[in-house]
Backbone bond lengths (Angstrom), bond angles and torsions (degrees), N, CA, C in turn:
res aa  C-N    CA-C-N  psi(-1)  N-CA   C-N-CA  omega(-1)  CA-C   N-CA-C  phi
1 X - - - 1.465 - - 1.528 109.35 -
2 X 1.224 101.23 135.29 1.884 99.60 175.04 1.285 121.40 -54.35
3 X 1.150 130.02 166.21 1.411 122.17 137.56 1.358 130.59 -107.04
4 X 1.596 108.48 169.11 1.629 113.02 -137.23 1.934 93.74 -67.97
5 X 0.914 140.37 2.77 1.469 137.29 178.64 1.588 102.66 -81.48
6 X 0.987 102.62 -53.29 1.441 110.53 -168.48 2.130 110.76 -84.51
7 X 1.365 102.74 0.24 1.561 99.57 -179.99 1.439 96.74 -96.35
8 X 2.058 104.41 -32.25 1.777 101.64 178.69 1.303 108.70 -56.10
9 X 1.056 118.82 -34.55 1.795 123.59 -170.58 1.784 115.94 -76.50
10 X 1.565 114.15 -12.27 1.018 129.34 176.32 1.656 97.59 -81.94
11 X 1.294 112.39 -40.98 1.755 121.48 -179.16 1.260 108.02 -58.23
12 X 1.571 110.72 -67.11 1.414 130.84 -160.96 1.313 107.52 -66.99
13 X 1.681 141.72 -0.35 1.456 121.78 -146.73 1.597 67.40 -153.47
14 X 1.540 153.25 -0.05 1.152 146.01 166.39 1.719 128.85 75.10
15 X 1.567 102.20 16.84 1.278 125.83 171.48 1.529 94.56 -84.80
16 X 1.809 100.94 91.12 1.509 109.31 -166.09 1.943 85.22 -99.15
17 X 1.153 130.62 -9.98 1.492 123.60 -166.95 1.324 106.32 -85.83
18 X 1.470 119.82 -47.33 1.504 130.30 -167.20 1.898 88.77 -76.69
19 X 0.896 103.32 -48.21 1.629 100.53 -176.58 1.884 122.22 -62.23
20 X 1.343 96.79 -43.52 1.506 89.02 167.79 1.816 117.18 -53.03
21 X 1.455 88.36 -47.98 2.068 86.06 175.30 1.032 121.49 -72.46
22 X 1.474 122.85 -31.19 1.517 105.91 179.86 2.204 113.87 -95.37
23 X 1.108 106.51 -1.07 1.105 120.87 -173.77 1.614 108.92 -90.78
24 X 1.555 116.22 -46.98 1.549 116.13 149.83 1.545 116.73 -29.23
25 X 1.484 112.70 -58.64 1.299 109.86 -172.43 1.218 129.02 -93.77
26 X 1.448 120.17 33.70 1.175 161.42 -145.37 1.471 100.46 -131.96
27 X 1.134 108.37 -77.13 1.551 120.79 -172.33 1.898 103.79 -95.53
28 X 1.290 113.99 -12.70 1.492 81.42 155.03 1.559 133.96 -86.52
29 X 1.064 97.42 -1.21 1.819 112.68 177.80 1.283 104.38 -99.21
30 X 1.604 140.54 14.53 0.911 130.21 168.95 1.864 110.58 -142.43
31 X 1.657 87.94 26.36 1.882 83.78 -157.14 1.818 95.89 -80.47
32 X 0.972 133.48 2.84 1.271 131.45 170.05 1.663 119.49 -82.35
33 X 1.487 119.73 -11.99 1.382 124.92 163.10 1.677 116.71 -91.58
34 X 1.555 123.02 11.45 1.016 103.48 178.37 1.111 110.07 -91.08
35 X 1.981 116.14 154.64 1.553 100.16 171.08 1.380 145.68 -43.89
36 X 1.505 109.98 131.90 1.887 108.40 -162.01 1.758 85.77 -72.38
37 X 0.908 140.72 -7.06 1.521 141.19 -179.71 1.650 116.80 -84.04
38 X 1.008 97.68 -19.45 1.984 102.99 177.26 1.592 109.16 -96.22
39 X 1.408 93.11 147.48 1.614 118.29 175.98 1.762 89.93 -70.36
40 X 0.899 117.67 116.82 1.719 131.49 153.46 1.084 106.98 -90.36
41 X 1.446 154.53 4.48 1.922 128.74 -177.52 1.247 84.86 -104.74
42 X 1.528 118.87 148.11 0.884 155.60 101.37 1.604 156.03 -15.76
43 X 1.175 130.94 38.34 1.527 109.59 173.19 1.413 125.69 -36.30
44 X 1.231 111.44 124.48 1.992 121.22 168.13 1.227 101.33 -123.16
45 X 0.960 146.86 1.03 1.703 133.14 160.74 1.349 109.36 171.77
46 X 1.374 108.84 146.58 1.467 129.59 177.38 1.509 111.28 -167.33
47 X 1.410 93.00 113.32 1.645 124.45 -167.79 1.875 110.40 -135.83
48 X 0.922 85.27 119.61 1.958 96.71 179.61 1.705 102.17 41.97
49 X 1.158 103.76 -92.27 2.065 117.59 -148.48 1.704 89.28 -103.98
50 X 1.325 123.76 -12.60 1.829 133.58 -148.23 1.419 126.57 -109.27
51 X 1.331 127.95 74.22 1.554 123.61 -166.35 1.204 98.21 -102.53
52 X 1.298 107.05 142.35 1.723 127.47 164.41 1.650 114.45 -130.24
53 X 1.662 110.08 106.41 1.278 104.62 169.89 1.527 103.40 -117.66
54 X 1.673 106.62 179.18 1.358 111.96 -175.26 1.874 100.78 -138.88
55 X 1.299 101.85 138.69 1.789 92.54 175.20 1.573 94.56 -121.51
56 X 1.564 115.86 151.27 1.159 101.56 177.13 1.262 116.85 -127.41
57 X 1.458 106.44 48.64 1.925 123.69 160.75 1.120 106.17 -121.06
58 X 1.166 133.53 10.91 1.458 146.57 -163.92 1.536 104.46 -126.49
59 X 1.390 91.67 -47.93 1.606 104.84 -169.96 1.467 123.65 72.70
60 X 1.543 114.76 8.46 1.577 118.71 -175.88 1.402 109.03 -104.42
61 X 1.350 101.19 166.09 1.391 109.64 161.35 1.343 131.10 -104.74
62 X 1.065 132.81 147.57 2.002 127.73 -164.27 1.262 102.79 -123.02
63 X 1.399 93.82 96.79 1.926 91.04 162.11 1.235 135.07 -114.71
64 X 1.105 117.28 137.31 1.754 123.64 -147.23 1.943 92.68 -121.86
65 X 1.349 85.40 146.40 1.485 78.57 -167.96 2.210 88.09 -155.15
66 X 1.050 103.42 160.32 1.582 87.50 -179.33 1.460 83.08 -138.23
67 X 2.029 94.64 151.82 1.350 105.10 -177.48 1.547 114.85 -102.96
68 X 1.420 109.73 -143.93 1.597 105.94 -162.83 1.834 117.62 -69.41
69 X 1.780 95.49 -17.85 1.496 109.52 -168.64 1.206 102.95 -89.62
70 X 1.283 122.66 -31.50 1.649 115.68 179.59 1.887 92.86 138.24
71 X 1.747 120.32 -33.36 1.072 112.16 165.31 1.540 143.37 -24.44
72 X 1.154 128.47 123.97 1.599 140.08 177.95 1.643 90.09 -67.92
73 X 1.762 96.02 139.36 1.539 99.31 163.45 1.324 95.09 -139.91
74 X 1.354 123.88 125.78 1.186 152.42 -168.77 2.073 131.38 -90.77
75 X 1.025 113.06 55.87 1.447 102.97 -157.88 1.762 103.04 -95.69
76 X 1.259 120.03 174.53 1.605 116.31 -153.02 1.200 67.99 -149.69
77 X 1.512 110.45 141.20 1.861 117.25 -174.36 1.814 90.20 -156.47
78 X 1.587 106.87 105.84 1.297 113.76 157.89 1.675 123.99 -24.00
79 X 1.239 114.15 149.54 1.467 102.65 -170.32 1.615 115.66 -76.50
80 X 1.426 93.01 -38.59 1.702 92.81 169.07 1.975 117.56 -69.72
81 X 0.935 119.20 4.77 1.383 102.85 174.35 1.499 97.20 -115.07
82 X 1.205 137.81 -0.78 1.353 122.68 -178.49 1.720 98.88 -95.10
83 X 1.709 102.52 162.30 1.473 110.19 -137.55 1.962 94.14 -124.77
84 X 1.673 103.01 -22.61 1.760 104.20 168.50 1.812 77.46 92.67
85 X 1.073 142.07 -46.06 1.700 127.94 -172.46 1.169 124.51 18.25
86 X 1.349 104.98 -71.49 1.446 139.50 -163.53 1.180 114.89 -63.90
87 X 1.506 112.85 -47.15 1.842 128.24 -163.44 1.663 103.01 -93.84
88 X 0.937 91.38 137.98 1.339 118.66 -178.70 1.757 123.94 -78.69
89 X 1.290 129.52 99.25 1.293 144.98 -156.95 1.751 111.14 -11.08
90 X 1.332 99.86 -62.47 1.623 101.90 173.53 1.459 112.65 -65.42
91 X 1.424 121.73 -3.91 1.484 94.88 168.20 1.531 107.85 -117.06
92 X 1.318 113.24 17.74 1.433 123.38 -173.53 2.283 86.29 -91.40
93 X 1.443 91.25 -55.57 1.806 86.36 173.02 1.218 120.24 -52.53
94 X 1.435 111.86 -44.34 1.374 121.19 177.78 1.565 131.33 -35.87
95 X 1.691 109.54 -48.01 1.415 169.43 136.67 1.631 90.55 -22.16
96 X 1.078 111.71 -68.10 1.622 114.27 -159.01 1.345 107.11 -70.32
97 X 1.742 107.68 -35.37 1.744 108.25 -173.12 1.167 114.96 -84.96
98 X 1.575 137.12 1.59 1.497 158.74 157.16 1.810 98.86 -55.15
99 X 1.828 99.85 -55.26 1.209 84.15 -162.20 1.458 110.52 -74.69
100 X 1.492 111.95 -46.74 1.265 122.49 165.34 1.832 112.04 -10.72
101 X 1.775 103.94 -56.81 1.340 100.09 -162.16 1.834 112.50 -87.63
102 X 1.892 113.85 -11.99 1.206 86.84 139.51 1.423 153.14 -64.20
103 X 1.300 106.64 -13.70 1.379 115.96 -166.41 1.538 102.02 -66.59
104 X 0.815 136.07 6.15 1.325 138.37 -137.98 1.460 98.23 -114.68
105 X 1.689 108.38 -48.43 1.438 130.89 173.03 1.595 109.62 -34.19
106 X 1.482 99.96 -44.60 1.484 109.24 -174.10 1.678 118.27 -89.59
107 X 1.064 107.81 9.61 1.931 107.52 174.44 1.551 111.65 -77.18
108 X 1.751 114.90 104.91 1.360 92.25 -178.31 1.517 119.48 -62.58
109 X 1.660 105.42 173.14 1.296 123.77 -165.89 1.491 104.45 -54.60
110 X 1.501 111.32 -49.06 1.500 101.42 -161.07 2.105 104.93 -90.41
111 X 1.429 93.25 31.46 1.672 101.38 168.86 1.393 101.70 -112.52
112 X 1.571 138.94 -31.02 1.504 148.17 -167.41 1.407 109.15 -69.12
113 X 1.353 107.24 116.13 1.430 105.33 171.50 1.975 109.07 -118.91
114 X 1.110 110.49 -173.44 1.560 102.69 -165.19 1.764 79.05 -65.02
115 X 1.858 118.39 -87.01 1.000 130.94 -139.93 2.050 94.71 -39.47
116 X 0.955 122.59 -56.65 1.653 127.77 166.04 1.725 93.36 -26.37
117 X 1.287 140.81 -94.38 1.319 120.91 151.75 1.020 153.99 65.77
118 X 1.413 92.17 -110.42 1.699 127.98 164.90 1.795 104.60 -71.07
119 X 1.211 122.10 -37.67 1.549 116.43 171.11 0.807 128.58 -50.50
120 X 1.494 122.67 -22.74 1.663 125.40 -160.73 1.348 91.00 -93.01
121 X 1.483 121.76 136.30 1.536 112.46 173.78 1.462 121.13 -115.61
122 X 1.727 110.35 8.90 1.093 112.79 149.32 1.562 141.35 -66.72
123 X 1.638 147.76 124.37 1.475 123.47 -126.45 1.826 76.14 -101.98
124 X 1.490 130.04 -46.04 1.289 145.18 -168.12 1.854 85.01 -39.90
125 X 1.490 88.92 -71.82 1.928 86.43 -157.84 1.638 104.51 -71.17
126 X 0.912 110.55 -17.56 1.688 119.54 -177.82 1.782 86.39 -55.75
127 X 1.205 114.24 -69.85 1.145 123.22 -161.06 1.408 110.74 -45.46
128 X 1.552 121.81 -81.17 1.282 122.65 138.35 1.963 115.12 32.27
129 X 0.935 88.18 -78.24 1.316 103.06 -151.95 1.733 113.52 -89.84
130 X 1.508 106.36 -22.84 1.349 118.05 137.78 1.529 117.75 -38.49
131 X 1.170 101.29 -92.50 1.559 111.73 163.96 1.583 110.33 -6.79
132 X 1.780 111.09 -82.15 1.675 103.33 175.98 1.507 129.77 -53.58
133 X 1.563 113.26 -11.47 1.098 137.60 -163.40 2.036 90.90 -82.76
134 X 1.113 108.19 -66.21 1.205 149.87 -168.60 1.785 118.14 79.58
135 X 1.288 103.75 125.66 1.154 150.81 -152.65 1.648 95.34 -59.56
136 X 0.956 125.02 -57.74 1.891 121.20 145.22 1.553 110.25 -12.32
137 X 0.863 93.49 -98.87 1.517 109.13 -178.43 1.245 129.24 -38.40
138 X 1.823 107.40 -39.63 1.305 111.38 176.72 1.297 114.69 -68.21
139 X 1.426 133.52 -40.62 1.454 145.95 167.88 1.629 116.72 -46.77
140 X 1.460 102.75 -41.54 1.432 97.51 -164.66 1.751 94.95 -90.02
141 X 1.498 114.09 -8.45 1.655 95.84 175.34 1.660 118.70 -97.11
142 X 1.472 89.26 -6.70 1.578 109.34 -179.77 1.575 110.14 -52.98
143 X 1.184 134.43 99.57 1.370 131.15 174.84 1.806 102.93 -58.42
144 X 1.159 134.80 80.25 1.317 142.72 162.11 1.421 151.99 -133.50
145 X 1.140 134.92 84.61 1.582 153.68 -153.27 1.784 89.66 -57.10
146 X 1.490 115.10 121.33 1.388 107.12 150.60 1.096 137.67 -84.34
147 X 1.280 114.45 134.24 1.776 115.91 -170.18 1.529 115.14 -83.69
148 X 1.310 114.61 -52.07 1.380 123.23 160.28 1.461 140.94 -129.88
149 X 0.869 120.90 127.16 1.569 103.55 -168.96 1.416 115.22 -128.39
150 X 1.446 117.50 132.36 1.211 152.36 -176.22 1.185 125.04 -78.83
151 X 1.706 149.49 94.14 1.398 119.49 158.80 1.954 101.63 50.40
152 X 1.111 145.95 -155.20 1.331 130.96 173.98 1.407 121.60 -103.63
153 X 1.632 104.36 30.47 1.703 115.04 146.81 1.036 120.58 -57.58
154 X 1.520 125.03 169.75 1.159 106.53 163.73 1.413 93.94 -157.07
155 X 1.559 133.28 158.21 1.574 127.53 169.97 1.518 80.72 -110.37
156 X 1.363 113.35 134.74 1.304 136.34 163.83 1.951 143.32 -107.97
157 X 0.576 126.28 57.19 1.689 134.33 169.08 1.408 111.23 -13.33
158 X 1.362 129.47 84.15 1.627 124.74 -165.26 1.650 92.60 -107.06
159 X 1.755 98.33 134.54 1.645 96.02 157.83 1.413 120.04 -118.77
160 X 1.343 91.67 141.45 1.891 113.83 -175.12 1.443 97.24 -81.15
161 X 0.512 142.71 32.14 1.508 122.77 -174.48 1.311 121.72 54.21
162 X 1.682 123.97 175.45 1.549 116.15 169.91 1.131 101.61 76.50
163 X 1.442 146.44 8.32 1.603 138.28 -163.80 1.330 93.15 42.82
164 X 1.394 122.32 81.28 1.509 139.04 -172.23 1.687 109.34 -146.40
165 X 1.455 133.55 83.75 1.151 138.57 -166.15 1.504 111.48 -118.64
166 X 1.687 101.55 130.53 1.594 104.49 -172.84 2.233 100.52 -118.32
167 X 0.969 92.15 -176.98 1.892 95.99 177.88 1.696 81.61 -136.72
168 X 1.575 86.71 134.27 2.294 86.99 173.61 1.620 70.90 -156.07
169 X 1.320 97.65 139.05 1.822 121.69 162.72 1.509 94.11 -97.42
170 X 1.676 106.98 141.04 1.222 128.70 172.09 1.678 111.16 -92.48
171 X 0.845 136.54 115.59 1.497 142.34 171.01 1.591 144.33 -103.15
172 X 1.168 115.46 89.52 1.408 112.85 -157.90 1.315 101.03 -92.26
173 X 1.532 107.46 133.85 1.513 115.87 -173.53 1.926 93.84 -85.04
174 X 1.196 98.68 129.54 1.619 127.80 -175.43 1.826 108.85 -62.91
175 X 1.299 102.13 -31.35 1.438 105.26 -179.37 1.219 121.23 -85.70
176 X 1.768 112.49 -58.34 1.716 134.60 162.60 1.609 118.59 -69.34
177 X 0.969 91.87 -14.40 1.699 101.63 -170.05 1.510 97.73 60.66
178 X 1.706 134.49 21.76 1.643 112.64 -171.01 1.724 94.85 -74.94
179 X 1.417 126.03 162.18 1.403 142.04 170.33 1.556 108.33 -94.06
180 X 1.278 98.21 113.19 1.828 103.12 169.22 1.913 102.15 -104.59
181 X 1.219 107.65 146.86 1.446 115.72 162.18 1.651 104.66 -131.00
182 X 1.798 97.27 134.46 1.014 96.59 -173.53 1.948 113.04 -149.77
183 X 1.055 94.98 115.92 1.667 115.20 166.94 1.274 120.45 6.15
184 X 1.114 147.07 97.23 1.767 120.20 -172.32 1.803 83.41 -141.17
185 X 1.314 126.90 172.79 1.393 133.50 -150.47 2.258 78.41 -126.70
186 X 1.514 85.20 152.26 1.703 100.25 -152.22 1.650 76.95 -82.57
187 X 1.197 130.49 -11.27 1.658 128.98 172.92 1.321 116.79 -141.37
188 X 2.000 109.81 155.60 1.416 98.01 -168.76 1.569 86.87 -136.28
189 X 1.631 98.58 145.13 1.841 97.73 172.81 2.034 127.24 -79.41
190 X 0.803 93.45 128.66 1.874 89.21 -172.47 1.659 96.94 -99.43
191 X 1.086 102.82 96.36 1.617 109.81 172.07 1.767 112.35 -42.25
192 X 1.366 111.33 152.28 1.969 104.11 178.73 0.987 101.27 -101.34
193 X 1.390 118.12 157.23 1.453 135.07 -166.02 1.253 122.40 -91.95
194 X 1.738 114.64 3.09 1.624 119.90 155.46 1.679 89.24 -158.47
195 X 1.714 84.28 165.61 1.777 94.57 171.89 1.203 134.78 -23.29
196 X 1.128 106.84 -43.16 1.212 114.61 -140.77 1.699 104.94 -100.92
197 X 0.863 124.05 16.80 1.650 139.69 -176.85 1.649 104.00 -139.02
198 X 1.285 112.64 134.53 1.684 119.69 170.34 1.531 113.83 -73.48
199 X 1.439 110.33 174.39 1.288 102.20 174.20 1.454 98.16 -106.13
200 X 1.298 106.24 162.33 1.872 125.72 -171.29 1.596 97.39 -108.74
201 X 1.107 103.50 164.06 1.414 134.74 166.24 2.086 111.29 -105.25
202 X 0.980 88.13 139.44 1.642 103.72 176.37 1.304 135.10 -107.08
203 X 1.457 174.93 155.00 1.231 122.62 126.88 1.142 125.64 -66.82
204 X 1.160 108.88 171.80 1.946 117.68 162.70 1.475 114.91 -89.71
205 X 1.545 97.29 116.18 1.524 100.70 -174.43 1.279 121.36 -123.75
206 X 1.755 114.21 -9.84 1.212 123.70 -177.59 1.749 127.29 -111.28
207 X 0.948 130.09 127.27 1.191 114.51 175.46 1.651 127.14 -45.05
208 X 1.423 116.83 -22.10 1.099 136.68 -165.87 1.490 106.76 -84.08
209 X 1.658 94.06 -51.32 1.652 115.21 166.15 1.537 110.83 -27.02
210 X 1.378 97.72 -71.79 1.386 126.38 -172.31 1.429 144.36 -49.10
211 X 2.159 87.47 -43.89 1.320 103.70 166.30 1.874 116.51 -62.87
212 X 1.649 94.34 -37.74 1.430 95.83 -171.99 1.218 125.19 -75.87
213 X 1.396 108.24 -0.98 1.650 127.52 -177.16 1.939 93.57 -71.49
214 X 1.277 101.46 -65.90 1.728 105.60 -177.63 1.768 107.50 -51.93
215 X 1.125 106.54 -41.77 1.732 88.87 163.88 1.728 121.71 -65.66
216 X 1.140 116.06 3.05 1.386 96.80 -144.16 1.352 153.76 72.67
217 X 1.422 111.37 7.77 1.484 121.20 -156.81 1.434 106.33 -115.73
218 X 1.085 146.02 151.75 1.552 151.43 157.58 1.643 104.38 -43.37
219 X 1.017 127.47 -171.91 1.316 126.22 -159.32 1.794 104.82 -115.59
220 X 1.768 87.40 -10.85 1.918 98.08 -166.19 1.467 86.48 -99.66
221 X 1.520 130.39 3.35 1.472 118.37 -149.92 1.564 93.02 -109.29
222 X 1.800 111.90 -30.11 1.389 130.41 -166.38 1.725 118.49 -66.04
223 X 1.424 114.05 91.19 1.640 98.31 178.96 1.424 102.29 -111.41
224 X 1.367 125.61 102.74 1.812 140.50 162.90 1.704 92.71 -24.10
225 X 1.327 128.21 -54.55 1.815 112.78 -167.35 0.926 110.07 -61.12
226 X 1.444 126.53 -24.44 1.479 131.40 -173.70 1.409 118.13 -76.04
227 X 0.991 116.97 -12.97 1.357 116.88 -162.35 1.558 125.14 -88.32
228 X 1.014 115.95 128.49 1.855 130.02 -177.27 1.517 130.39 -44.70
């Protein structure tokens, strides 16, 4: 079995094939340390009559399939006997970078560095791991200029190095206080409101902007009270 340095590098470098197999057996020998507090299922596909999920405290797969009457048929298929058939390549990678981004759960503390971090592109486990990281620290080593800041939002300008520059809004959940950071593009397109005009490019300057970008929503569409 690998170890967890070398499965991140299976994540990070996009060798999503070698990583789904050795990363399964990774986390099934350790699926009893994940937090009893996290959602483990999985969706991997759902197409017409055809669901495929995966939980990974269970370690099975759930496939739902409906028959001639309209009935759900329900079968639970160990992870080692299921074969991927069904799923369709991009969501078989898709699949792989889930696991990839648990693996992440498991890097001890005094192995986590920011840029380690910033790799994980899940915001749940990203977060997570901030937290073990601690969230102090991670900020103040974070090479990042704030652009705008919100109440304790923040739109952030992070540099990678390499003359390598990303835009990620910081998001503090109001209830948990947990910290999400999350990806947003340093510009957003504003479609025109008839033919006959192109659409423009903007920057992103607002946290508000920003947040509503990750929903999908326009920025006039975005109300924080509303939210689920």
């Amino acid at each position: 079995m690998l170890p967890i340095n070398k499965l991140i590098k299976l994540y990070t470098r996009g060798h999503y094939t070698k990583l789904l197999h050795e990363g399964m057996k990774f986390l099934e020998s350790n699926k009893d340390k994940l937090p009893s507090n996290m959602d483990t299922n999985v969706n991997i596909h759902n197409y017409f009559q055809h669901k495929v999920s995966f939980n990974f405290k269970t370690f099975t797969f759930t496939v739902t399939t409906l028959d001639w009457s309209g009935k759900e048929i329900i079968t639970k298929v160990p992870y080692a006997e299921y074969d991927y058939k069904d799923i369709r390549q991009y969501e078989i990678e898709s699949f792989a970078k889930t696991v990839g981004e648990m693996i992440f759960l498991f890097v001890p503390k005094e192995d986590l560095t920011v840029t380690l971090i910033l790799h994980c592109n899940n915001s749940t486990i990203q977060s997570r791991i901030i937290q073990t990281y601690g969230a102090k620290e991670f900020f103040t080593k974070l090479k990042a200029i704030t652009v705008h800041k919100d109440g304790e939002n923040e739109l952030l300008r992070v540099d990678l190095g390499f003359r390598t520059e990303i835009m990620m809004v910081k998001v503090v959940d109001t209830t948990t206080k947990q910290i999400y950071l999350l990806r947003v593009p340093p510009e957003i397109e504003i479609k025109p409101r008839t033919l006959k005009t192109r659409a423009v490019m903007i920057p992103m300057r607002t946290c508000k902007q920003a947040i509503a970008w990750t929903f999908g929503l326009k920025t006039a569409e975005y109300h924080p009270d509303g939210e689920s």
